[in-house]
PDB file of N, H, CA, C and O in Angstrom:
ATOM      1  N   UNK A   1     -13.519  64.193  21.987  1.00  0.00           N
ATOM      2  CA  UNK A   1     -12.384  64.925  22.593  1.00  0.00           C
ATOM      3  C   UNK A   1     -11.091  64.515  21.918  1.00  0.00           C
ATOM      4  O   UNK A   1     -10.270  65.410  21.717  1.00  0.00           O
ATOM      5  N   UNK A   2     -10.829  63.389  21.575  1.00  0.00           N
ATOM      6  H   UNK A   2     -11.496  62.662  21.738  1.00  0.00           H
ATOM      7  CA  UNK A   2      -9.433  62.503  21.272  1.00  0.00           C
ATOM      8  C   UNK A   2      -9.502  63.265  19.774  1.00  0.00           C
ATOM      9  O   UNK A   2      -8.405  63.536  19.285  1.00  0.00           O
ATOM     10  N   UNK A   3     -10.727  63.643  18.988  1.00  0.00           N
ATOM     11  H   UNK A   3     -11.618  63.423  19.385  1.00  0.00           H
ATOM     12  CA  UNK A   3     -10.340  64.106  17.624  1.00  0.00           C
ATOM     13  C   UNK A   3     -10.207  65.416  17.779  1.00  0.00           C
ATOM     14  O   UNK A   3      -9.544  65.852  16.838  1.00  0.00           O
ATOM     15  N   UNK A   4     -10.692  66.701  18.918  1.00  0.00           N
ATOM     16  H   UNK A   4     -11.231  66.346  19.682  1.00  0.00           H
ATOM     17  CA  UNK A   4     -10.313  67.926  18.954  1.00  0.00           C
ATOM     18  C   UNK A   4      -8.706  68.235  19.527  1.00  0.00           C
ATOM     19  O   UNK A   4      -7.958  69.161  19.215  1.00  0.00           O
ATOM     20  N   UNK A   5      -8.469  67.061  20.514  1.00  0.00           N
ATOM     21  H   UNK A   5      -9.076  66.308  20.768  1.00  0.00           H
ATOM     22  CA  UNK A   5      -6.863  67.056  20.798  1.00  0.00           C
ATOM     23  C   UNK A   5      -6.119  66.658  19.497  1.00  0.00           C
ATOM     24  O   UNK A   5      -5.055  67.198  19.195  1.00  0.00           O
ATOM     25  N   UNK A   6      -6.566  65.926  18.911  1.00  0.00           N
ATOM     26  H   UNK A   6      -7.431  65.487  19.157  1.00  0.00           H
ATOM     27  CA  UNK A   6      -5.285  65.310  17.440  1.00  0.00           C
ATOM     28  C   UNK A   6      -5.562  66.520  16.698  1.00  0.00           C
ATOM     29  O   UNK A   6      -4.487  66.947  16.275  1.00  0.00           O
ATOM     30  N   UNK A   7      -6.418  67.181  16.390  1.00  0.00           N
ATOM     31  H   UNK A   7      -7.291  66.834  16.733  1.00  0.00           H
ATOM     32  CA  UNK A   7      -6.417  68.540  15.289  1.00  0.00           C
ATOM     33  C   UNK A   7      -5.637  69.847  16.228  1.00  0.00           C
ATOM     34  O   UNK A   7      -4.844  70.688  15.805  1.00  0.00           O
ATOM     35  N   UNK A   8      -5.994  69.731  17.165  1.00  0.00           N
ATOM     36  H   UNK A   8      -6.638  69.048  17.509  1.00  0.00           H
ATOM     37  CA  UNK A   8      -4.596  70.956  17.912  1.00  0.00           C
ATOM     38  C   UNK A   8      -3.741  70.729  17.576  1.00  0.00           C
ATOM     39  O   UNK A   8      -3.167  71.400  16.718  1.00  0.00           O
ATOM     40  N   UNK A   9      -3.191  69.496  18.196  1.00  0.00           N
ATOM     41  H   UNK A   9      -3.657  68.951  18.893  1.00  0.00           H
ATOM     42  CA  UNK A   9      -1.866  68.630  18.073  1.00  0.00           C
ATOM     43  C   UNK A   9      -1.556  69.004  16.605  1.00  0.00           C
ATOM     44  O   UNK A   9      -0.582  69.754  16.666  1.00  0.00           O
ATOM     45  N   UNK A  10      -1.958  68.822  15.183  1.00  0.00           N
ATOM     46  H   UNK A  10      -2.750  68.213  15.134  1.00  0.00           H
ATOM     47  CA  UNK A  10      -1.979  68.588  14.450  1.00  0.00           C
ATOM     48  C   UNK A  10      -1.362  70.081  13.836  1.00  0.00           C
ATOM     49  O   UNK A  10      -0.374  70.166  13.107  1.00  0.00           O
ATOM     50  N   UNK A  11      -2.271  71.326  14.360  1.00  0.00           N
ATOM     51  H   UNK A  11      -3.073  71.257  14.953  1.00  0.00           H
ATOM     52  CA  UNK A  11      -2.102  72.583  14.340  1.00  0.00           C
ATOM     53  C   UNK A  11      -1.005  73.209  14.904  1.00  0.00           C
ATOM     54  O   UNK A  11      -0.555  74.181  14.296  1.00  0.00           O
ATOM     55  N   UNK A  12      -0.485  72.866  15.923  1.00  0.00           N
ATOM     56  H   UNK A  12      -0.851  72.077  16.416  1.00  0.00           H
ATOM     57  CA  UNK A  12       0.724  73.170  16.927  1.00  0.00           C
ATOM     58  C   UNK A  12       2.172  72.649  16.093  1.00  0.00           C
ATOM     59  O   UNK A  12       3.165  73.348  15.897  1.00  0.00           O
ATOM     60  N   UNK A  13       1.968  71.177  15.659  1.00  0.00           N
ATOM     61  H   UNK A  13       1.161  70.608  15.818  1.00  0.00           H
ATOM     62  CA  UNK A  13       2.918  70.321  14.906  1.00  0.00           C
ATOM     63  C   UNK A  13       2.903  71.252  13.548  1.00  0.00           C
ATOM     64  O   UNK A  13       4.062  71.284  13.133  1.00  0.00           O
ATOM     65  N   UNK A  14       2.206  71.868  12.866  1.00  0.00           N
ATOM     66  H   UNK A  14       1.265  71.842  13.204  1.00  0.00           H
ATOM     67  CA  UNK A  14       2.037  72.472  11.600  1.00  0.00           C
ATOM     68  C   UNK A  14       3.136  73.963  12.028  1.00  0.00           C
ATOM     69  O   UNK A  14       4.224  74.355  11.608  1.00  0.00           O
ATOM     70  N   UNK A  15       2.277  74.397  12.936  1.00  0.00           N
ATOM     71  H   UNK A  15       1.392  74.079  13.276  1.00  0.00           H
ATOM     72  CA  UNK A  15       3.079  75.368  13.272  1.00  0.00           C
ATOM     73  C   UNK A  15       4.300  75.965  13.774  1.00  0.00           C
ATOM     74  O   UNK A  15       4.639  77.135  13.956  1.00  0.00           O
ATOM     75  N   UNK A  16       5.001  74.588  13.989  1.00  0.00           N
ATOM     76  H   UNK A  16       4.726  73.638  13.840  1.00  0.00           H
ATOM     77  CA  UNK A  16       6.251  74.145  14.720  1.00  0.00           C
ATOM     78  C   UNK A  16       7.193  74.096  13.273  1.00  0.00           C
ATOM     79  O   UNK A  16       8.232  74.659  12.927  1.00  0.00           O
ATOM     80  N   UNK A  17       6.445  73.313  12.752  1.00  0.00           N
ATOM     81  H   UNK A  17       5.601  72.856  13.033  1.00  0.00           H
ATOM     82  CA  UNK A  17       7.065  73.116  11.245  1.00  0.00           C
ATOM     83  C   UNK A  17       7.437  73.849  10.577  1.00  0.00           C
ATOM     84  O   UNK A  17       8.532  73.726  10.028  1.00  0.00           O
ATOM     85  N   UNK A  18       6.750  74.728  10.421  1.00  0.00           N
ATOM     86  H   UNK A  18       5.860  74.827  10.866  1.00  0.00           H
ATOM     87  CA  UNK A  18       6.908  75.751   9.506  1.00  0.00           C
ATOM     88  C   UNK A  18       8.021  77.142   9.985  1.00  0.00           C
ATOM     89  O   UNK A  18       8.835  77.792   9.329  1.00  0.00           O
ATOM     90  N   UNK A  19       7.569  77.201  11.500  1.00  0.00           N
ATOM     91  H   UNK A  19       6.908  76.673  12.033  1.00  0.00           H
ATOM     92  CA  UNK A  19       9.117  78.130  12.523  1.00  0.00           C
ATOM     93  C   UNK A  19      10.346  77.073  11.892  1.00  0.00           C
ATOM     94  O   UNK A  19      10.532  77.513  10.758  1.00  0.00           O
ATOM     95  N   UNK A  20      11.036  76.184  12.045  1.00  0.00           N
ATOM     96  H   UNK A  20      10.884  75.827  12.967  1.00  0.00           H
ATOM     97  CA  UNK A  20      11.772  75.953  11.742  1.00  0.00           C
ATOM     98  C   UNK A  20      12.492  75.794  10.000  1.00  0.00           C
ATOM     99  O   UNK A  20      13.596  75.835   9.457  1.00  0.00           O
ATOM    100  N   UNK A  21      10.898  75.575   9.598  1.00  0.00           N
ATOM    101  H   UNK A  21      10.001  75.541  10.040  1.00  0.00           H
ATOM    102  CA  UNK A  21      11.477  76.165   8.267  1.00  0.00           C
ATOM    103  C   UNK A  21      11.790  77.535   7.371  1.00  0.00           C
ATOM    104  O   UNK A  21      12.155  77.794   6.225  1.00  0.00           O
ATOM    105  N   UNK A  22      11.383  78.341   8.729  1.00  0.00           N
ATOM    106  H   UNK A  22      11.087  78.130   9.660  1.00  0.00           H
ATOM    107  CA  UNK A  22      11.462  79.668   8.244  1.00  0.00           C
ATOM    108  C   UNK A  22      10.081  80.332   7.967  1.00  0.00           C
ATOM    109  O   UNK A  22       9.828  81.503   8.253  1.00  0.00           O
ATOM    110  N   UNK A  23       9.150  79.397   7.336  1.00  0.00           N
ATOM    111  H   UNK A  23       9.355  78.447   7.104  1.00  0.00           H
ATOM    112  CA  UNK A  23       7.669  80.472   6.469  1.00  0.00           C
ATOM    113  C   UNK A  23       6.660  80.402   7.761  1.00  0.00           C
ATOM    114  O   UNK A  23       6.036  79.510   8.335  1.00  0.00           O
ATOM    115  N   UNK A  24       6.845  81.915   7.923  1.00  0.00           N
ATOM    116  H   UNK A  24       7.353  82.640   7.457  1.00  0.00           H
ATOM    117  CA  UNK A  24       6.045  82.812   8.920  1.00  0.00           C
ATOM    118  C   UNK A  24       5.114  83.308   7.947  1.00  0.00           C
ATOM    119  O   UNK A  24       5.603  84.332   7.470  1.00  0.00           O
ATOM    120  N   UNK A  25       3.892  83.031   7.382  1.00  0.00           N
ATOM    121  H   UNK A  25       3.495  82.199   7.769  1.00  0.00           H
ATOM    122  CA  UNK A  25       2.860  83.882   6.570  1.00  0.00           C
ATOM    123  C   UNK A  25       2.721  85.150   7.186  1.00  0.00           C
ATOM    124  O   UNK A  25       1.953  85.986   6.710  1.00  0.00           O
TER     125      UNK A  25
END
């Protein structure tokens, strides 16, 4: 479970990242 929560986490944080940097694929 602790490694399917850190790869969401991981996915959410990616995706957070990238809104603020602007690149919407």
């Amino acid at each position: 479970v602790e490694g399917v929560i850190s790869i969401v986490f991981n996915i959410d944080g990616y995706k957070v990242s990238t809104s603020e940097l602007g690149e919407n694929p």
